[in-house]
C-alpha positions as CSV (number, residue, x, y, z in Angstrom):
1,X,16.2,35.7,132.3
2,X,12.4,35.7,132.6
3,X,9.9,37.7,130.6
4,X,9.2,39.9,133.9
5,X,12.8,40.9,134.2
6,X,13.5,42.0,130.2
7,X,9.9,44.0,130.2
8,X,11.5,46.0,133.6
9,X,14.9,46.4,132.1
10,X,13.5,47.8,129.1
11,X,10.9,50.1,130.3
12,X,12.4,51.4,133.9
13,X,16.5,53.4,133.5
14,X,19.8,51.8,135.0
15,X,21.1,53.5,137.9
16,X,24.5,53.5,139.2
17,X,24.9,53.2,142.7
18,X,27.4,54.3,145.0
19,X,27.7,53.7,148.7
20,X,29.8,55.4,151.6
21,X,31.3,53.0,154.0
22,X,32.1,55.0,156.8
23,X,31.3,58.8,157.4
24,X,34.4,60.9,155.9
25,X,35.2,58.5,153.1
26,X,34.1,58.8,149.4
27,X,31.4,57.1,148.2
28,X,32.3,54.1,145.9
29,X,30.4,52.5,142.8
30,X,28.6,49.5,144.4
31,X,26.7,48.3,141.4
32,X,23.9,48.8,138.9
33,X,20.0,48.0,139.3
34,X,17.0,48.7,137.2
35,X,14.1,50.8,138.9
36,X,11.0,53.1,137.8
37,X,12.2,56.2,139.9
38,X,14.6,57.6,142.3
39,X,13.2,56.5,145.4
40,X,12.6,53.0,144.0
41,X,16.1,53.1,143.1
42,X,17.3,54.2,146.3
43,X,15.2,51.9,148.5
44,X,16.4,48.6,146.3
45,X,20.1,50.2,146.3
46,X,20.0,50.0,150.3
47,X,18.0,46.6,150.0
48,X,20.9,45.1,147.1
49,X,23.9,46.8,148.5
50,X,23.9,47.5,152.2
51,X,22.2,44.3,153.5
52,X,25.5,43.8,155.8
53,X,25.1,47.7,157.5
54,X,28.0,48.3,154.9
55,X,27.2,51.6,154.0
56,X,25.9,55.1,155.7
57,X,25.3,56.9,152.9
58,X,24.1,55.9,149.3
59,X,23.6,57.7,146.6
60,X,21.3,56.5,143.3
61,X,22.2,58.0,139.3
62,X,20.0,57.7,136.3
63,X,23.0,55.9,134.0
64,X,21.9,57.8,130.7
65,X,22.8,61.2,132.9
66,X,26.3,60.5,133.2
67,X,29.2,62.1,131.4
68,X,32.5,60.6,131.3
69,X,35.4,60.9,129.3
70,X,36.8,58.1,127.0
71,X,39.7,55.9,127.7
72,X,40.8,56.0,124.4
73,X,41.4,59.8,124.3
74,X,43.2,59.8,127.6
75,X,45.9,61.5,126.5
76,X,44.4,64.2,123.9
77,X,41.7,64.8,127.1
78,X,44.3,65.4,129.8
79,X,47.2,66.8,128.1
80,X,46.3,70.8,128.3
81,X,46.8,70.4,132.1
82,X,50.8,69.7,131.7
83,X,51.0,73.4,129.7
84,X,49.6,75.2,132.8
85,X,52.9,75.5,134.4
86,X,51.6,78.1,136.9
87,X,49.4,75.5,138.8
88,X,52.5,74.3,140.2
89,X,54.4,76.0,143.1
90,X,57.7,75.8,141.5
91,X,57.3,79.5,140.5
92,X,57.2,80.6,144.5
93,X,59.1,81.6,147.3
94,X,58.4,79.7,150.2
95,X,59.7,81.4,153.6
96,X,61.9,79.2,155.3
97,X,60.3,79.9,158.7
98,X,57.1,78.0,157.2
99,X,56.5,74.7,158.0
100,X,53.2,73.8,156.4
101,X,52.4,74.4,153.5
């Protein structure tokens, strides 16, 4: 790694980039890049990650803004849903004239 390329990484944030293959899909996590700003980050996502016309959407996330939950409390995290017994429709009547539902 050069000395240009630590000095960037340490003075400009690590976005998270995601891209949208095809209009009505979700947009997946292409990849990470260092830039000064948003639109930096944007132009070098589209420059990095949709070189091919992969991608008709993108969308560009400061790393250090995201919140996610930890693997290793998985199941202390998620557990509370499986006491809300009323989310599921096993507690209805469903008309036997409906098809759809």
């Amino acid at each position: 790694m050069s000395s240009d390329q630590s000095v960037a990484e340490r003075s400009w944030p690590l976005w998270e980039v995601f891209v949208r293959g095809k209009r009505g899909l979700s947009h997946v996590h292409a990849g990470s890049l260092h830039a000064p700003d948003g639109q930096m980050a944007l132009r070098n996502a589209r420059d990095l990650y949709t070189r091919r016309s992969e991608g008709v959407s993108l969308w560009v996330v400061k790393a250090a803004d995201i919140i996610a939950s930890s693997p290793d409390e998985k199941d202390a995290f998620f557990d509370p849903a499986a006491d809300k017994v009323y989310r599921h429709p096993t507690f209805y009547d469903v008309p036997e004239d409906v098809e759809y539902l």
